[in-house]
Structures are given as structure tokens and as C-alpha cells.
N, C-alpha and C positions, 0 to 999 in steps of 0.2 A: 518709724514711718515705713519702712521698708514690707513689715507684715502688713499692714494695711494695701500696700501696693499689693501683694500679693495674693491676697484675700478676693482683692476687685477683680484682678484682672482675672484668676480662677474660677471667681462667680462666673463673669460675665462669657469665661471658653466653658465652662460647665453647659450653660446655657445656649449658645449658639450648637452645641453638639447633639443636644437633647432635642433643640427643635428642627434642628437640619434631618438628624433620624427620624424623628415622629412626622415630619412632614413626606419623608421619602415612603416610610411604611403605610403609613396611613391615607394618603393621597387618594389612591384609586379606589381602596374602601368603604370610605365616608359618603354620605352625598350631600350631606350641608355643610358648604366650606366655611359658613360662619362660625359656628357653633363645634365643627370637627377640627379644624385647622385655624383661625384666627382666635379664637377664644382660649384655645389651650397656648398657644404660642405667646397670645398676649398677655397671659397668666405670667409666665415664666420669665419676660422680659419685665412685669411690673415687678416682679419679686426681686429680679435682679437689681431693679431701680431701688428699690427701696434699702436692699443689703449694702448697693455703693453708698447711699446718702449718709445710713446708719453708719458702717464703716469707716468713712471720711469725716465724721463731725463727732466721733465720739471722741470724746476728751482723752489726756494718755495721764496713766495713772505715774506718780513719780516714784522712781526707784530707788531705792536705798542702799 
């Protein structure tokens, strides 16, 4: 259980780092906030959703 915790919470600091920089870098550059900065960002948070749900409900295989 332990890799599991650790898998989620890594996703989810991967994530916060990725969009925290792309948002600092990219901010003044872009000029459509939807499409430059919410779409990419909400990319990356659905992705993350998806890896926690996948992560947490996969069955644990038994060890021998």
C-alpha cells in the first residue's frame, strides 16, 4: 500500500510543479488564457485524476 501512496502523491507534486512553471513562463506570452493556460493545466490535473483513481483501485497482485 505504501507504493501506491507514493506513486499518488508524486503524480499529483509532479503536477503542481509542471503547471506552477508553465504558468509562470508562459503567462505573459500567450494571449488566450483558455486555450494557453487552462487547457494545458487542465490537461495535466485530468491526467493526474485519472493515474490516482487507476493507482488506488488496482487490485494487489499476491506474493509468494
Amino acid at each position: 500500500m505504501e507504493f501506491k501512496t507514493a506513486a499518488v502523491v508524486s503524480c499529483w507534486i509532479a503536477v503542481a510543479i509542471i503547471a506552477s512553471v508553465y504558468m509562470i513562463v508562459f503567462s505573459g506570452a500567450l494571449g488566450d488564457v483558455l486555450f494557453g493556460v487552462f487547457l494545458p493545466v487542465g490537461t495535466l490535473v485530468l491526467v493526474a485524476l485519472f493515474v490516482t483513481i487507476y493507482v488506488t483501485s488496482s487490485s494487489n497482485k499476491e506474493k509468494n
